[in-house]
ChimeraX commands (.cxc) that place a marker at each C-alpha (Angstrom):
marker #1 position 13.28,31.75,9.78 radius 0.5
marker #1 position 12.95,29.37,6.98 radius 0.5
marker #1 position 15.81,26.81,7.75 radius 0.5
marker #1 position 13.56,26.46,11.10 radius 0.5
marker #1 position 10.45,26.06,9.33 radius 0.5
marker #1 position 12.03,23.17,7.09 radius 0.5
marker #1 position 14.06,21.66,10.16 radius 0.5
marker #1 position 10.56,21.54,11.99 radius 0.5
marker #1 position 9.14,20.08,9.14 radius 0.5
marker #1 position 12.22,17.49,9.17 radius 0.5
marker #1 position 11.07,16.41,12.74 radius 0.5
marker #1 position 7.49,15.75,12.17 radius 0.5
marker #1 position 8.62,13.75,8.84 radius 0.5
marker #1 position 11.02,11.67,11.20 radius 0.5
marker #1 position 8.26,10.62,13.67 radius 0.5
marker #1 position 6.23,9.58,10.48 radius 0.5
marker #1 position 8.91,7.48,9.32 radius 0.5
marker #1 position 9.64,5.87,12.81 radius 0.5
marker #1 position 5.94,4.80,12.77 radius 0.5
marker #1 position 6.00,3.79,9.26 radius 0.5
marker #1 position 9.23,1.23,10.19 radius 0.5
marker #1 position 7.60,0.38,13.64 radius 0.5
marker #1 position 4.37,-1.22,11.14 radius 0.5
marker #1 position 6.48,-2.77,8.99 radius 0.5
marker #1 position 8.67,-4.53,10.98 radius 0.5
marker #1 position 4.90,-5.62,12.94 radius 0.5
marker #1 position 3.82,-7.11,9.25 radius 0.5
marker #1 position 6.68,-8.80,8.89 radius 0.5
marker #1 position 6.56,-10.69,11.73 radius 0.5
marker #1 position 2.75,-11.45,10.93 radius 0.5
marker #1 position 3.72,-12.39,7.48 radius 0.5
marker #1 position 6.24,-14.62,8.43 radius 0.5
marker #1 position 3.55,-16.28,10.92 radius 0.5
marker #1 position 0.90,-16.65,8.29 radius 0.5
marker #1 position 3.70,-18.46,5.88 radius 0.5
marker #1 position 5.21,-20.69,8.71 radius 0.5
marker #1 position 1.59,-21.66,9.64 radius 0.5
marker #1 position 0.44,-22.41,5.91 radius 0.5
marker #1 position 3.49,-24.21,5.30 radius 0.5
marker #1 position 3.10,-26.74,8.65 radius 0.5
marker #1 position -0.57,-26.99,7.54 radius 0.5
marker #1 position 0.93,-28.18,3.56 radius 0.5
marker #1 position 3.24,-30.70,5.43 radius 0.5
marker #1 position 1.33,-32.68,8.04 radius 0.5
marker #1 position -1.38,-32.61,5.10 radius 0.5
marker #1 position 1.06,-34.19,2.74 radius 0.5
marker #1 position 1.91,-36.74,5.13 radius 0.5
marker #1 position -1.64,-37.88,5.58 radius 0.5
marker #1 position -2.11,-38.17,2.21 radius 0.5
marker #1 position 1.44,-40.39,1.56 radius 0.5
marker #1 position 2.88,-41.80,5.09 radius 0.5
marker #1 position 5.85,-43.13,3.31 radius 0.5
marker #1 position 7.15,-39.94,1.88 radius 0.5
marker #1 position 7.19,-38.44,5.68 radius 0.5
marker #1 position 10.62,-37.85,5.76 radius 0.5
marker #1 position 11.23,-35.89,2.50 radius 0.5
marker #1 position 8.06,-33.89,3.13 radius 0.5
marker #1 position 9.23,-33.10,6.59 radius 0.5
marker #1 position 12.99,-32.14,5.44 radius 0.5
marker #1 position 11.65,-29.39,3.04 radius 0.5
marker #1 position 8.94,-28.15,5.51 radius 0.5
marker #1 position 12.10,-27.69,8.13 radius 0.5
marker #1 position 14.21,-25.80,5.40 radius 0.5
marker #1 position 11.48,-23.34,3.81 radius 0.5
marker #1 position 10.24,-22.22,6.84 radius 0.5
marker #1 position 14.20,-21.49,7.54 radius 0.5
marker #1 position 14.00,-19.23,4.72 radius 0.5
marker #1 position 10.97,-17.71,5.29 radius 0.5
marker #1 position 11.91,-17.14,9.00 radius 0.5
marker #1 position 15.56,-15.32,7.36 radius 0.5
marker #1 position 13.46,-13.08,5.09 radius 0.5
marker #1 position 11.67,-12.30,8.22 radius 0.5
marker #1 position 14.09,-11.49,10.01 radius 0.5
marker #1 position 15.86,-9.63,7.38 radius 0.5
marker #1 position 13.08,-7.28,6.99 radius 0.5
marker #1 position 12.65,-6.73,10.71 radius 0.5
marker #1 position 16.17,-5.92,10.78 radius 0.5
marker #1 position 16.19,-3.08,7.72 radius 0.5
marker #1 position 12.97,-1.46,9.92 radius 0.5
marker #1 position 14.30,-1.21,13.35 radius 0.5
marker #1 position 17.52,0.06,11.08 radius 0.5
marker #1 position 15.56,2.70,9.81 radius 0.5
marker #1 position 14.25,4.00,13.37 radius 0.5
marker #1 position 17.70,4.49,14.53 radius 0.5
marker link #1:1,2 radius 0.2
marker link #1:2,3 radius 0.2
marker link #1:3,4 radius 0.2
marker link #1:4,5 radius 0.2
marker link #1:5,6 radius 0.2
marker link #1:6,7 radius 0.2
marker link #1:7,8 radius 0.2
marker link #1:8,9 radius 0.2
marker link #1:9,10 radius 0.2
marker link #1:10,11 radius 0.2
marker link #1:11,12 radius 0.2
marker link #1:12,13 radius 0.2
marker link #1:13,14 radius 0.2
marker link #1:14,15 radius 0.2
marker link #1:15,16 radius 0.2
marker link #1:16,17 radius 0.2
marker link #1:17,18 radius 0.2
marker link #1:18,19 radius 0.2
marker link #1:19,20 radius 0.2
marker link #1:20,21 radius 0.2
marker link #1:21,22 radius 0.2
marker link #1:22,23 radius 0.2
marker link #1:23,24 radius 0.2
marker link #1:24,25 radius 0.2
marker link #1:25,26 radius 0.2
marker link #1:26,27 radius 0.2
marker link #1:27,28 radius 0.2
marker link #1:28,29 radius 0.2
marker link #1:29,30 radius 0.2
marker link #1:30,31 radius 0.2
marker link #1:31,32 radius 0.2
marker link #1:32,33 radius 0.2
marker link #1:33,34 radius 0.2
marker link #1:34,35 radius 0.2
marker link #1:35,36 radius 0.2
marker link #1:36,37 radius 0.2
marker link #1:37,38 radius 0.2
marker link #1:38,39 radius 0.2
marker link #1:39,40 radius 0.2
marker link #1:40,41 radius 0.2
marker link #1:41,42 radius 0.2
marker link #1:42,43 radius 0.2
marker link #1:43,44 radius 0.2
marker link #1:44,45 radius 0.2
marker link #1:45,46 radius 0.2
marker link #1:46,47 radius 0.2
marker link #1:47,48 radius 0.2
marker link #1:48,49 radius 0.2
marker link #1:49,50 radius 0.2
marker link #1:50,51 radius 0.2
marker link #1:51,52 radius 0.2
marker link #1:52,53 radius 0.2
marker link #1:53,54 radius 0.2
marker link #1:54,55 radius 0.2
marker link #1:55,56 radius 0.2
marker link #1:56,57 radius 0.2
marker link #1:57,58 radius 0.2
marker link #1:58,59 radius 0.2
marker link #1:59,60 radius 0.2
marker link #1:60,61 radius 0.2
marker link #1:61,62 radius 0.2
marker link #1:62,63 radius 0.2
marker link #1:63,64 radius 0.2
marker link #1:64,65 radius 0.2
marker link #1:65,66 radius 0.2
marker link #1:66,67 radius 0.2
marker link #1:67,68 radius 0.2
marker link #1:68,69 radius 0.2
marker link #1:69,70 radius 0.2
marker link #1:70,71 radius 0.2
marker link #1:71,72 radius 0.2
marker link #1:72,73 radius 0.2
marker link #1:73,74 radius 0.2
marker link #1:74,75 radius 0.2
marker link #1:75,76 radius 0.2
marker link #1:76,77 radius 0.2
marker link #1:77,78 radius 0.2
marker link #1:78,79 radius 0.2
marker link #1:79,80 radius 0.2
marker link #1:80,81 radius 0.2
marker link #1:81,82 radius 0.2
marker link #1:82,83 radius 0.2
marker link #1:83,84 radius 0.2
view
């Protein structure tokens, strides 16, 4: 009777946890919106401010995003792991 109480108790913990990785996964992929957005909104300010330094500014926009996009992804990959 008890090792059915504690595997129904198991269950309910499970669906928790599914939820739990189902949010996360959701604020990563906000989180990684938010920081993609601020850091377009950095660069095409930078580049008003100094024209001639497009270039640079541009070339670290493109590769920070790329990292902030892999964390992203990264995360939204260990929460769909834990559903499964």
């Amino acid at each position: 009777m008890t090792g059915l109480t504690l595997l129904q108790a198991a269950m309910d913990l499970a669906a928790i946890g599914k939820a739990g990785a189902g949010i996360g996964a959701g604020l990563a992929a906000i989180g990684a919106g938010l920081g993609i957005g601020n850091i377009g909104k950095g660069a095409v300010e930078a580049i008003a401010r100094q024209p001639e330094a497009g270039g640079d500014i541009r070339t670290n926009m493109i590769l920070t995003a790329a990292f902030v996009e892999g964390v992203a992804l990264f995360a939204i990959v260990v929460c769909l792991l834990i559903v499964l």
